[in-house]
Legacy VTK file of the C-alpha trace (Angstrom):
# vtk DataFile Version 3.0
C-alpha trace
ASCII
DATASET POLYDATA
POINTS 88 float
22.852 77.937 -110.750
20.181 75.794 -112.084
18.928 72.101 -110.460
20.265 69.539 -112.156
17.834 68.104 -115.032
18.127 64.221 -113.472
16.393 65.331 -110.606
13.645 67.188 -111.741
11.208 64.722 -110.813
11.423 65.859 -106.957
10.069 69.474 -107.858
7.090 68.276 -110.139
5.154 70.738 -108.513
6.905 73.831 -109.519
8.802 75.145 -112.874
12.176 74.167 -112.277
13.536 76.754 -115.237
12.907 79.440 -112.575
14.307 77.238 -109.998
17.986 78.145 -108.424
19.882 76.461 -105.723
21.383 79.311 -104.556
17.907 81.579 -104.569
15.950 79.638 -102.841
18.802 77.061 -101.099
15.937 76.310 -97.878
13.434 74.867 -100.290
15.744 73.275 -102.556
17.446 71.505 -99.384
13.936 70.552 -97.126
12.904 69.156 -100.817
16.161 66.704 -101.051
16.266 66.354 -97.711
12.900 65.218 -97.434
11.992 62.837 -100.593
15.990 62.743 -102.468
17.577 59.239 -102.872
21.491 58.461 -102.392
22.528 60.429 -105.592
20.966 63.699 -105.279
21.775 63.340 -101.461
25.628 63.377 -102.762
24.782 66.310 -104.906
23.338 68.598 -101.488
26.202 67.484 -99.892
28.349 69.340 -102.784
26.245 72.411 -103.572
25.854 73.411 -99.370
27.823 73.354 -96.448
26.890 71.970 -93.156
25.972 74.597 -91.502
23.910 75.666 -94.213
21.363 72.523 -94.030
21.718 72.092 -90.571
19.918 75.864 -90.267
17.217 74.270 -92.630
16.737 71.266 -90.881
16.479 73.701 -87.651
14.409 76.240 -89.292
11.477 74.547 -92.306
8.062 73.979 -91.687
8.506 71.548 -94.853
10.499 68.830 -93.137
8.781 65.687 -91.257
9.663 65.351 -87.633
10.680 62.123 -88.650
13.434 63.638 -91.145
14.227 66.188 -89.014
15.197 63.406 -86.366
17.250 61.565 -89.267
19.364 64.597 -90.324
20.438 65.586 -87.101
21.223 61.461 -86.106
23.432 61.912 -88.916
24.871 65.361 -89.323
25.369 66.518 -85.498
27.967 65.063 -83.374
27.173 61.974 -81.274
24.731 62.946 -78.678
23.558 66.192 -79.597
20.822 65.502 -81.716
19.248 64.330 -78.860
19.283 66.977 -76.647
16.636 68.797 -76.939
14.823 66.272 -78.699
10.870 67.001 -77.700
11.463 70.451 -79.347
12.355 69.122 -82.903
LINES 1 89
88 0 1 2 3 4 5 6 7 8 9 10 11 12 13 14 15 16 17 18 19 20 21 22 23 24 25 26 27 28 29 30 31 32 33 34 35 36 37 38 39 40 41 42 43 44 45 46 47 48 49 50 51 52 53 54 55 56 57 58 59 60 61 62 63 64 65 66 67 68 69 70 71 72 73 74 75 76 77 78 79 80 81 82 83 84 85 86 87
């Protein structure tokens, strides 16, 4: 499945025609993840489970430590996030 046209702006740098979420879900997820607002965060949140940005979060060079830190405040259950912390 193709991106979404509205949010085309967040992959300026590549040609979004040959762009699929399911393809090439890591970089399609660190991108949204890392510069998406509120409505293509609700989109992610449709197109992939969980687990399945949680093991991007855990696995991209292309995420800021600072994002990194966000995603797992918000996705992983109270407390966990921070273990483990000076390895993210």
């Amino acid at each position: 499945m193709k991106i979404p046209k509205r949010f085309k702006n967040l992959f300026w740098d590549i040609h979004t025609q040959s762009l699929d979420y399911s393809d090439h879900k890591n970089f399609v997820i660190s991108r949204i993840l890392e510069k998406g607002n509120f409505d293509v965060i609700r989109w992610l949140f449709k197109c992939y489970s969980i687990s399945e940005i949680l093991h991007t979060i855990n696995t991209s060079t292309n995420l800021s430590r600072s994002t990194i830190c966000l995603w797992k405040m918000v996705l992983l259950p109270h407390g966990q996030a921070l273990q483990g912390s000076s390895e993210v």
